[in-house]
C-alpha positions in Angstrom: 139.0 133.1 88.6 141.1 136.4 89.4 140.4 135.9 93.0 141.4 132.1 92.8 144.9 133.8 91.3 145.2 136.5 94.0 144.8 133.7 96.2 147.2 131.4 94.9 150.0 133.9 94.6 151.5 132.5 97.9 151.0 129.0 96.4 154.7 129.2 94.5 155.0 129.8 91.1 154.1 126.4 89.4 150.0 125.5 89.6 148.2 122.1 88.6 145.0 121.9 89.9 141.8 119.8 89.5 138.5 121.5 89.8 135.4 118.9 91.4 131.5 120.7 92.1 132.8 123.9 93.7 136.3 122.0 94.9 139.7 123.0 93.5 142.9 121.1 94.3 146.3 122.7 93.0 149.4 121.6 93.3 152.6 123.4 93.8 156.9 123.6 93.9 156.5 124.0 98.0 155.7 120.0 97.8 152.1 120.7 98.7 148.8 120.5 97.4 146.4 122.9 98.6 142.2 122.2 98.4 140.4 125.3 97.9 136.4 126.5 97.9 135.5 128.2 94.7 131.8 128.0 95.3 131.4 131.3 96.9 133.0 134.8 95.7 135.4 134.5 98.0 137.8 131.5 97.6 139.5 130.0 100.7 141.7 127.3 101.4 140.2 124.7 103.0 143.2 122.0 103.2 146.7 121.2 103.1 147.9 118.3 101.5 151.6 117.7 103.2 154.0 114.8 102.6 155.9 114.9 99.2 159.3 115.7 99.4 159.1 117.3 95.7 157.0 119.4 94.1 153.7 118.6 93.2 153.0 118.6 89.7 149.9 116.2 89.0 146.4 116.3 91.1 143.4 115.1 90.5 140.1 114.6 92.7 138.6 111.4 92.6 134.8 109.8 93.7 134.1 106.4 93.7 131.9 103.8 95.9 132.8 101.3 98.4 130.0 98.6 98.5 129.3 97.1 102.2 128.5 93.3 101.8 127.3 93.2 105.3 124.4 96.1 104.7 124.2 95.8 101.2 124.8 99.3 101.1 127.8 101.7 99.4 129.1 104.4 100.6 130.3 107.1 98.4 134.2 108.7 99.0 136.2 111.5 97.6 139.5 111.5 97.5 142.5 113.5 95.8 145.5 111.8 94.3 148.9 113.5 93.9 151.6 113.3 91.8 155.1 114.6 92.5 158.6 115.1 91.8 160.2 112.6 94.7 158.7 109.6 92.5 155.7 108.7 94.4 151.4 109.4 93.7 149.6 110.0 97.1 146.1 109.3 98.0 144.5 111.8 100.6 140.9 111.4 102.3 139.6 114.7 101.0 137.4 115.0 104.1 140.4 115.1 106.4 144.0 115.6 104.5 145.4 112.5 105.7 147.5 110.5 103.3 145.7 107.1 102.6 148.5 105.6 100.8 151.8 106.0 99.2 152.2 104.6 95.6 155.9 103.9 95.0 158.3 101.9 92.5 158.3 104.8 90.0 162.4 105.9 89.2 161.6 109.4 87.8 159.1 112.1 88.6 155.6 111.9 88.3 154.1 113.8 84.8 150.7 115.4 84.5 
């Protein structure tokens, strides 16, 4: 966990994170998230999570299935939601980074 820390200290003062296998996502007052590797003893980051225009003060990593009609199969996908200070909850492919979707309508900022 200290080198997690070490790590972070870049990551602004303010951490929320969400920890999945050996996957940690934090969140932090430089409106990003960050998702790092904490499976080996060296920690990484291994994405950037960009888009809020406030800080980012709830995360939390997601898995769910999608179920194929036409193969009868499912498929199974990670993603990370964000919560922030501009008002809005994002939802990132955790493969990629990319912002699946904007949740809006909120009038205040998002709580852990």
């Amino acid at each position: 966990m200290q080198a997690i820390l070490g790590l972070l200290s870049n990551h602004f003062s303010k951490h929320f994170h969400a920890t999945h296998s050996f996957t940690q996502v934090t969140g932090s007052e430089d409106a990003t998230a960050r998702m790092w590797t904490a499976a080996e003893a060296e920690t990484e980051c291994i994405g950037v999570f960009r888009g809020h225009t406030g800080y980012v003060n709830a995360v939390a990593i997601v898995e769910y299935s999608i179920y194929d009609r036409r193969d009868e199969d499912s498929i199974n996908v990670c993603a990370v939601l964000t919560g922030s200070a501009d008002a809005t909850i994002r939802k990132w492919d955790a493969t990629s980074c990319e912002c699946l979707f904007v949740y809006e309508g909120h009038t205040a900022r998002i709580q852990k």
